[in-house]
C-alpha positions in Angstrom: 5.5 8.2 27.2 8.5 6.6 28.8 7.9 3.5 26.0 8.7 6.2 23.2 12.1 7.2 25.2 13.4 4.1 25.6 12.7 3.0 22.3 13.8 5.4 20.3 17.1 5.0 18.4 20.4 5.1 20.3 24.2 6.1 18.9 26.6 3.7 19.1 28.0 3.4 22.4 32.0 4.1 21.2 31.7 6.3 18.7 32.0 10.3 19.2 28.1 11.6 18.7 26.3 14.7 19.9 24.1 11.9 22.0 27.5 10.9 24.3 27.9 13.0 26.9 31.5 13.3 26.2 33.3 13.4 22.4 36.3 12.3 23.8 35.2 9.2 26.2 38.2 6.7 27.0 36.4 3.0 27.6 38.3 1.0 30.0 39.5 -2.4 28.5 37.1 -4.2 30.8 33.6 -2.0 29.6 31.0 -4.2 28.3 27.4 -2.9 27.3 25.0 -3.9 29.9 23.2 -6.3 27.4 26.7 -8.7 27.0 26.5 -8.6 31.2 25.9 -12.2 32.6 22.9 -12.3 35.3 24.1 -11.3 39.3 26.9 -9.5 38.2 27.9 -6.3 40.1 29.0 -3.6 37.8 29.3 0.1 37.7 28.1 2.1 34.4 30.6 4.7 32.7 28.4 7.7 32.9 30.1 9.3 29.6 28.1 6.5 27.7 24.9 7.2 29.1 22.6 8.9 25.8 21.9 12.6 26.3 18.3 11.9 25.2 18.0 9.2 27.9 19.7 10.9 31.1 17.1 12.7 32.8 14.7 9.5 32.8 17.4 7.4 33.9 18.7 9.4 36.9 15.1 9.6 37.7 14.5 5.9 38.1 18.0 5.8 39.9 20.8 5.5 37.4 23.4 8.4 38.3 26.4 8.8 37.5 28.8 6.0 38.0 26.2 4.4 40.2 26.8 1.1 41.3 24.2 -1.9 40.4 23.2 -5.3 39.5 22.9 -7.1 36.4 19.0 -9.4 37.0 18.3 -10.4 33.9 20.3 -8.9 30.2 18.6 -10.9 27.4 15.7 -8.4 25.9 14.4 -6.2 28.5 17.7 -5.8 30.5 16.6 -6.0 34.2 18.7 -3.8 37.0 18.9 -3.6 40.7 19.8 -0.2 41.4 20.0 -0.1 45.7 16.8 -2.6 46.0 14.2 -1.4 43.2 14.2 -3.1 39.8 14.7 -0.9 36.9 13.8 -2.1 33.4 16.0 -0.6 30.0 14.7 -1.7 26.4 17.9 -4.2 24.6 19.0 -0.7 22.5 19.0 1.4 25.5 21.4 -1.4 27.3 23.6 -2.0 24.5 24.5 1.7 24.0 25.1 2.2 27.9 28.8 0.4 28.9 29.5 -0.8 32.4 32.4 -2.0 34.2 32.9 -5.0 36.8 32.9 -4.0 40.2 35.6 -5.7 42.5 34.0 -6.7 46.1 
């Protein structure tokens, strides 16, 4: 069930689609989708570019909005640590969702 979810086709991330949560989403100079972000990295994701289709499931394994994470692993299965439990996203599902550096 979740499989079919996070498999399914995505928009993408920067253009203005009924799957964005919002038509009219600025991306910082600095967003990257979390597939292009390097291992141990701390970022936070911009919530607008989360897929309407995919938000419930997210939030549910911990992703809210503008939550705060890091980057395990971003080749193929992109691997997050989301306040001590790993969640797994499918390569499409982490290249449509942008994220942000966190500053320590």
């Amino acid at each position: 069930m979740f499989r079919d979810i996070l498999n399914s086709s995505v928009a993408a991330p920067c253009e203005s689609t009924p799957d964005t949560r919002s038509n009219l989403a600025v991306l910082p100079d600095n967003a990257r989708p979390l597939q292009q972000i390097a291992p141990g990295e701390m970022v936070q994701i911009i919530a607008e570019t989360v897929p309407i289709a995919h938000l419930p499931l997210l939030e549910a394994m911990g992703l809210c909005n503008d939550c705060e994470l890091r980057v395990c692993q971003s080749r193929g299965t992109c691997i997050l640590d989301v306040n001590g439990s790993r969640v797994g996203l499918s390569d499409q599902v982490a290249a449509s969702i942008q994220a942000i550096p966190v500053v320590a």
